[in-house]
Every structure is written in C-alpha cells, then in structure tokens.
C-alpha positions as CSV (number, residue, x, y, z in Angstrom):
1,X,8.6,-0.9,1.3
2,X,8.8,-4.5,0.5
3,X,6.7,-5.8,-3.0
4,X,5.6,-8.7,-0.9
5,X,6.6,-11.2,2.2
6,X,7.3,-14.5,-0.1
7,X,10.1,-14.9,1.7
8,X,8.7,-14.2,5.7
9,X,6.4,-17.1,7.1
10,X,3.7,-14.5,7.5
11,X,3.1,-10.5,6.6
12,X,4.3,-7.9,8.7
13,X,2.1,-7.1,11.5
14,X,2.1,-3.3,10.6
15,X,0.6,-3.9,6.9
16,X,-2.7,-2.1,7.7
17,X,-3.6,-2.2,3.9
18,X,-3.1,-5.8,4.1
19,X,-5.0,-6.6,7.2
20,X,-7.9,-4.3,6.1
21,X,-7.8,-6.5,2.9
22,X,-8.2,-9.6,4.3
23,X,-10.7,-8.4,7.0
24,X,-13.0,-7.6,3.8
25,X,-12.5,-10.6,2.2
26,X,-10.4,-9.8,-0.9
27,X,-7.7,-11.7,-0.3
28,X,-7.0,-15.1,1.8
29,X,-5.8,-14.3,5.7
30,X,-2.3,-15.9,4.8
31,X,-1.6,-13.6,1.3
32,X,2.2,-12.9,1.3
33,X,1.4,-9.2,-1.1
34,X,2.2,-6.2,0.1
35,X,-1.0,-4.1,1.2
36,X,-0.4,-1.4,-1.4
37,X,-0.2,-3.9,-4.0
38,X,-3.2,-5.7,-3.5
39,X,-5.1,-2.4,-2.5
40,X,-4.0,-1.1,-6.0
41,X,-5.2,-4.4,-7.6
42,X,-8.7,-4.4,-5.9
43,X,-8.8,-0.4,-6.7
44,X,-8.5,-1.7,-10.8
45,X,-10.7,-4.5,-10.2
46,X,-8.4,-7.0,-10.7
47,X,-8.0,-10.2,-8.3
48,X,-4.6,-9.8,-6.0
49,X,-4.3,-13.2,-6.4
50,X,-3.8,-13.4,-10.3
51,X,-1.3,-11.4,-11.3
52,X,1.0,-13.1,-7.9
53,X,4.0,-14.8,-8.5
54,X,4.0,-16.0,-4.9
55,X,4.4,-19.2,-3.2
56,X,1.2,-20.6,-3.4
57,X,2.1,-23.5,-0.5
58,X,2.4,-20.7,1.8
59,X,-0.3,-18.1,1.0
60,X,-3.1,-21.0,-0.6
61,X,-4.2,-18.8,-2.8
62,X,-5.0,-18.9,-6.2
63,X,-2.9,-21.0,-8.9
64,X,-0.7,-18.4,-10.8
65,X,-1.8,-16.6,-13.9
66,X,0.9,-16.9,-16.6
67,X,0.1,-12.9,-17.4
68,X,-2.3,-10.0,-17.1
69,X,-3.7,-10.8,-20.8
70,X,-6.5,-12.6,-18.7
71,X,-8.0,-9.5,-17.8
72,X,-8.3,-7.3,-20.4
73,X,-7.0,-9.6,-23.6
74,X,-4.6,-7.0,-25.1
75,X,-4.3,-4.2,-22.8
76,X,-0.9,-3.9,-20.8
77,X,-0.9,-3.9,-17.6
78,X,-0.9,-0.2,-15.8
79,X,2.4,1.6,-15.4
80,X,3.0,4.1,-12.8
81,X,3.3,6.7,-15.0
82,X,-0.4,5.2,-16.1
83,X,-1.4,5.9,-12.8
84,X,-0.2,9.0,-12.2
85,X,-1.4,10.5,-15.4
86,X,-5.2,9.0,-14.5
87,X,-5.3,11.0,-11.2
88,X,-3.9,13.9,-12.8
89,X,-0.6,14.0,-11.9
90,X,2.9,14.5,-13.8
C-alpha cells in the first residue's frame, strides 16, 4: 500500500476510500493521499489536508501545516499502537 500518489499525476483508480472521500466532500477531487490515510484523518476529525506534506501544485489543496500541534496544542499525534490500543486491540 502506497502512503500517498505525490509522485503519480493522479490516484490510483482502485482507491475506493479515496474516491468515497472525495465524493463526500472531505477532500479536493485531485488529493494525492492514500484513502486509508485520509479516512483515518476524517475518522479523528482532523483535516486530510493539514497534516500533508504533498505537492500542493498538483493536488490544490490546502497550504501545509508545519506540524499536528495545530490541532490539539500539545498532544502527539496518534501512533498505531495508539490506535490499536483505542479499539481494544494488542
């Protein structure tokens, strides 16, 4: 699974999460993320778009956030093992 298509003109066709993302609205219909990602940023109520490191002259979204600190002012962002330990897993 690639993190995101920054370096593909477009996303791949078969990114349902993706395409379901932008069909909603949540993101712009050229975003370069990976579905997952931004499906996992919309799920913490955070916008795709600010925590991207992407090329904004392809995907026109957003100018970049320097780090997460704009969302929560000094709370880290979530790990995996966050994650997994707030759906109950180990």
């Amino acid at each position: 699974m690639k993190p995101h298509y920054f370096d593909q003109a477009e996303a791949d066709a078969d990114d349902i999460q993706l395409q379901m993302a932008k069909s909603q609205g949540y993101v712009r219909k050229t975003c370069l993320l990976n579905g997952i990602v931004v499906m996992e940023e919309i799920r913490l109520s955070h916008n795709p778009c600010d925590g991207c490191a992407g090329p904004r002259d392809k995907c026109h979204g957003k100018p970049v956030q320097s780090n997460y600190e704009h969302f929560q002012p000094g709370v880290r962002p979530m790990t995996k093992e966050d994650h997994w330990e707030t759906i109950g897993r180990k």
